[in-house]
matplotlib code that plots the C-alpha trace (Angstrom):
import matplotlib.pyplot as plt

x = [100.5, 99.1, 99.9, 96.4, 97.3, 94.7, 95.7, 95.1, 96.4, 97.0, 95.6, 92.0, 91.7, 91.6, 89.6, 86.5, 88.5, 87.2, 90.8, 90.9, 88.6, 91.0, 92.0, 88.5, 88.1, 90.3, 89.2, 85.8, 87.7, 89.9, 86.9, 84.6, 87.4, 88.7, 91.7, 94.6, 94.9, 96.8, 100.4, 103.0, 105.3, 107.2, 106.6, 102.5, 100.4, 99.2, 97.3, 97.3, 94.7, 93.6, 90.8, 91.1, 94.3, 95.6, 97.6, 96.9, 98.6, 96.3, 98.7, 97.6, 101.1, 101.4, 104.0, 101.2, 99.8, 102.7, 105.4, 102.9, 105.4, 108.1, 105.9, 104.5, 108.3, 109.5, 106.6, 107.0, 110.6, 110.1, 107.3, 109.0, 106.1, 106.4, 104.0, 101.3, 100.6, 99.9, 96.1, 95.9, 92.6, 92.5, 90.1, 89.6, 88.1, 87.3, 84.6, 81.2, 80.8, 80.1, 81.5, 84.0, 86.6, 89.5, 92.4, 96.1, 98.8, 98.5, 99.2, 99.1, 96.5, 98.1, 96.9, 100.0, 99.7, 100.0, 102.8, 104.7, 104.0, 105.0, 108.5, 109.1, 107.8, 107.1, 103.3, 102.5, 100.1, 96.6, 94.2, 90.6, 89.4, 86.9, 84.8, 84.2, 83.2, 84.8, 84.4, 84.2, 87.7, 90.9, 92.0, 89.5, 91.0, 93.2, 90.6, 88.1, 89.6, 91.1, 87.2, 85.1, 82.1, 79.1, 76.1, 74.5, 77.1, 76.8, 74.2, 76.2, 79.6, 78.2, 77.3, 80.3, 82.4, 80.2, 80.5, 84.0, 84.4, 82.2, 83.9, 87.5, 87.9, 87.4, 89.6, 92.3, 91.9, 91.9, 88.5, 87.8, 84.7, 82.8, 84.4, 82.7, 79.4, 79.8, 80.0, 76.8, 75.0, 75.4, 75.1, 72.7, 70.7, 68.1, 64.5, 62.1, 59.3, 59.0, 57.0, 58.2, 58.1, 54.4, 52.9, 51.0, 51.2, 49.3, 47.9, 46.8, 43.0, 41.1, 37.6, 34.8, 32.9, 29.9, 27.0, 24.3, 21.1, 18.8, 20.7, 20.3, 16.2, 16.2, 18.2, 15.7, 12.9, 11.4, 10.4, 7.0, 7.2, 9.4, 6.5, 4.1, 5.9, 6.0, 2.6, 1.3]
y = [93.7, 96.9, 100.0, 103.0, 106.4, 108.7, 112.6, 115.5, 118.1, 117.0, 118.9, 119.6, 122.7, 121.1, 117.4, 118.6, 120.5, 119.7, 119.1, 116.2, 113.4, 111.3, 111.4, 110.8, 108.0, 105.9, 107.2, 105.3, 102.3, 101.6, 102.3, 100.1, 96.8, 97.0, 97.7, 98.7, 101.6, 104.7, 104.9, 108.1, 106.1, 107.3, 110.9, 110.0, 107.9, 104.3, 101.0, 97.5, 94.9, 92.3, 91.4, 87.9, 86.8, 90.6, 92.3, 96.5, 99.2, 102.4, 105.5, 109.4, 111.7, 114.3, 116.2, 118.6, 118.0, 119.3, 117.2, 114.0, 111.7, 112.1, 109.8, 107.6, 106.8, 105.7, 103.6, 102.1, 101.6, 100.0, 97.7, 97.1, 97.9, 98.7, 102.2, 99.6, 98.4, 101.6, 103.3, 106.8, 108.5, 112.0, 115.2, 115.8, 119.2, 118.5, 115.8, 116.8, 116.6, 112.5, 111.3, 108.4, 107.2, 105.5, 105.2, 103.5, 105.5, 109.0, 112.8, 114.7, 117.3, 120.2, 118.5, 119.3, 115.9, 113.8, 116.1, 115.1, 111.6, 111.6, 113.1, 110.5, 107.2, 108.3, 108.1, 104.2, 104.3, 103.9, 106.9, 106.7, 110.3, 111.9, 114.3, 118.0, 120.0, 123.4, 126.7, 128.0, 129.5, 128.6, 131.3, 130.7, 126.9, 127.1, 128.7, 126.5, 123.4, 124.9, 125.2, 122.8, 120.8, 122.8, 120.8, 120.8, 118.4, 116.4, 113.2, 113.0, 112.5, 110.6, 108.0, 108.3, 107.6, 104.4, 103.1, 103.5, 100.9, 99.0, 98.6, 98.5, 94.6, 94.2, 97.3, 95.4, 92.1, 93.9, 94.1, 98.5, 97.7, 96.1, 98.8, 101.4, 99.2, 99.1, 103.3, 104.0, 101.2, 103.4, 107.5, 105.9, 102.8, 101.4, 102.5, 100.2, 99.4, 101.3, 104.3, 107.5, 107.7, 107.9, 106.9, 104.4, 101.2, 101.6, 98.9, 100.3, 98.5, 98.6, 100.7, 98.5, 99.7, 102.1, 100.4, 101.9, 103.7, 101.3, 98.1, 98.8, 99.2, 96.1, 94.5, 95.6, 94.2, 91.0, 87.9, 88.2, 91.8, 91.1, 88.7, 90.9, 93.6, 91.1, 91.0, 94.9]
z = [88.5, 87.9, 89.0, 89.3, 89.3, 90.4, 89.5, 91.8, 94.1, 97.8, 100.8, 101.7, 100.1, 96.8, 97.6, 95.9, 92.9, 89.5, 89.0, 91.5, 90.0, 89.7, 93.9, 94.3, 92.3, 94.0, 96.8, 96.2, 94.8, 97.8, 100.2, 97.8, 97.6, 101.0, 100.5, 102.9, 105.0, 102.9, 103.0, 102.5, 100.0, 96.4, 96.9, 97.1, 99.1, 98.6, 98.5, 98.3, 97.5, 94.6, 92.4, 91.8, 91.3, 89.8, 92.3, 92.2, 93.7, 93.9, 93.6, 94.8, 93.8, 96.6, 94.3, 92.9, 89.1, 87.2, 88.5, 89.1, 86.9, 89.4, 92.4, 89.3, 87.7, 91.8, 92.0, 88.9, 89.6, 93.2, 91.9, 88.3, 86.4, 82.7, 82.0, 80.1, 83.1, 84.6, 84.2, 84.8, 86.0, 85.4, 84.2, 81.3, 80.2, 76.5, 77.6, 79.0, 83.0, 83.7, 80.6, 80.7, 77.9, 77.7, 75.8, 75.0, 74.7, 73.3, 73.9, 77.0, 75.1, 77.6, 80.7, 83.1, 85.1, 81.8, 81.0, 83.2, 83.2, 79.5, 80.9, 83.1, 81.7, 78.5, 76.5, 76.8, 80.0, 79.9, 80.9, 81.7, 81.0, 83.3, 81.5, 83.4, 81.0, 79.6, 80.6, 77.2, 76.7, 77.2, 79.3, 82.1, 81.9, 85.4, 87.4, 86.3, 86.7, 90.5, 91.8, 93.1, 91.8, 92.5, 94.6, 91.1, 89.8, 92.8, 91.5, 88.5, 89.8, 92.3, 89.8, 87.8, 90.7, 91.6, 88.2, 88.2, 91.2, 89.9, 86.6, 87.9, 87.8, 84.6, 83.5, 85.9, 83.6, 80.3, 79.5, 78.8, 77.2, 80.5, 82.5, 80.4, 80.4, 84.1, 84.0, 81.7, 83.8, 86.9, 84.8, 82.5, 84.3, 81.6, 82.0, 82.9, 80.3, 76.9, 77.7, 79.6, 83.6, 84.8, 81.4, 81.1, 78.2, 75.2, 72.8, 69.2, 69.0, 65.3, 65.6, 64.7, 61.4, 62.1, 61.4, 59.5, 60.7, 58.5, 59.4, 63.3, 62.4, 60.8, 63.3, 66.3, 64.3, 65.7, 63.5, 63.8, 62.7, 60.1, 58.5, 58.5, 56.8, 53.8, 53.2, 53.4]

ax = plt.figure().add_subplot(projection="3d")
ax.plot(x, y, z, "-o")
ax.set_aspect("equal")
plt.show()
C-alpha cells in the first residue's frame, strides 16, 4: 500500500500558487484514475483507488505547508504505512519550471513542508520534485512561491501535470525510471521525422561531371559527317 502526499496550502486563494503543485497533481491523478470522491480525514483530505493490484491512498494536508507532517504521520499511523512507502509531490524551486526528478530519502533543502515531514516521520519518504523555477534571490523566495502561475506557464504545467498521471502506475510499482519516461513523453513528445517543423527532407545527390565544350561537338556530329571529316 502506498500512501501519495501532494503538498500545498488549502483554500482557494492559494489552488493556483506556485507553491501548490503538488495539490494539483493529485488533483489530475485522482480525476485521471477514477478514484473516490475527496474525504476530510487525518487533518487533510483523501482518496482511495488502485492500480492493479497496489492499493493507494492520495493524501492533500489541510494543516498549511509548515506543519504538513502532522496530517502525513496520522495517516501513516491509521493505514500502518512505513515513510518508504510514502511519495511526496512537492515544489521545488532549485529546478527549472516543468522539470521533474525524483529521489529516496534526503534533506528537506529549507522547503518548510518537507520540514516538517522530516519531524514527524523522519527523512525516508520518497519525493518527486516539481521544478518552478527561482526568482533569483533568496529573499524574494516566500512571495514567489505564494503567487500563482502566470498564463504563460500555463502549456507547460499543463503537460507536466498529464505526465505525472500518466506515469503514476509505474512510480506505484517501483519503477521511477518509466514514470519519468512517461513525464518527458508528455513536456518533451519526440518530433516526427529528422528535419525541423515545416522543412522539408533532403537527399545529398553527386553532380554529374561537366562535360567538355569539344566533346559535346563531337558528340552532335553525325556518322556521315564524321567520315568525311577524315578525308579533307
Amino acid at each position: 500500500m502506498k500512501l501519495i502526499v501532494g503538498l500545498g496550502n488549502p483554500g482557494p486563494k492559494y489552488a493556483r500558487n506556485r507553491h501548490n503543485i503538488g495539490f494539483m497533481a493529485l488533483d489530475r491523478i485522482a480525476s485521471d484514475h477514477g478514484f473516490g470522491p475527496w474525504k476530510s480525514k487525518h487533518q487533510g483530505v483523501l482518496t482511495e483507488g488502485r492500480f492493479g493490484s497496489d492499493r493507494v491512498v492520495l493524501l492533500k494536508p489541510e494543516t498549511f505547508m509548515n506543519n504538513s507532517g502532522r496530517s502525513v504521520q496520522a495517516a501513516c499511523q491509521f493505514y500502518k504505512i512505513e515513510p518508504a512507502e510514502v511519495i511526496v509531490f512537492h515544489d521545488e524551486i532549485d529546478l527549472a519550471p516543468g522539470k521533474v526528478k525524483y529521489k529516496q530519502g534526503g534533506g528537506h533543502a529549507g522547503h518548510n513542508g518537507l520540514r516538517s515531514l522530516h519531524a514527524h516521520i523522519g527523512p525516508n519518504y520518497a519525493r518527486v520534485r516539481l521544478g518552478v523555477g527561482h526568482p533569483g534571490h533568496k529573499d524574494a523566495v516566500p512571495g514567489y512561491v505564494l503567487r500563482d502561475f502566470p498564463k504563460a506557464d500555463e502549456e507547460w504545467l499543463d503537460d507536466v501535470l498529464r505526465g505525472l498521471s500518466d506515469g503514476i502506475s509505474h512510480l506505484v510499482a517501483g519503477d521511477s525510471a518509466k514514470f519519468l519516461n512517461a513525464v518527458a513523453l508528455r513536456v518533451n513528445p519526440p518530433r516526427s521525422g529528422t528535419g525541423s517543423k515545416g522543412d522539408t527532407a533532403k537527399t545529398e545527390t553527386t553532380p554529374a561531371a561537366p562535360v567538355p565544350e569539344a566533346a559535346e561537338e563531337e558528340t552532335a556530329k553525325s556518322p556521315l559527317q564524321k567520315l568525311l571529316e577524315r578525308f579533307r
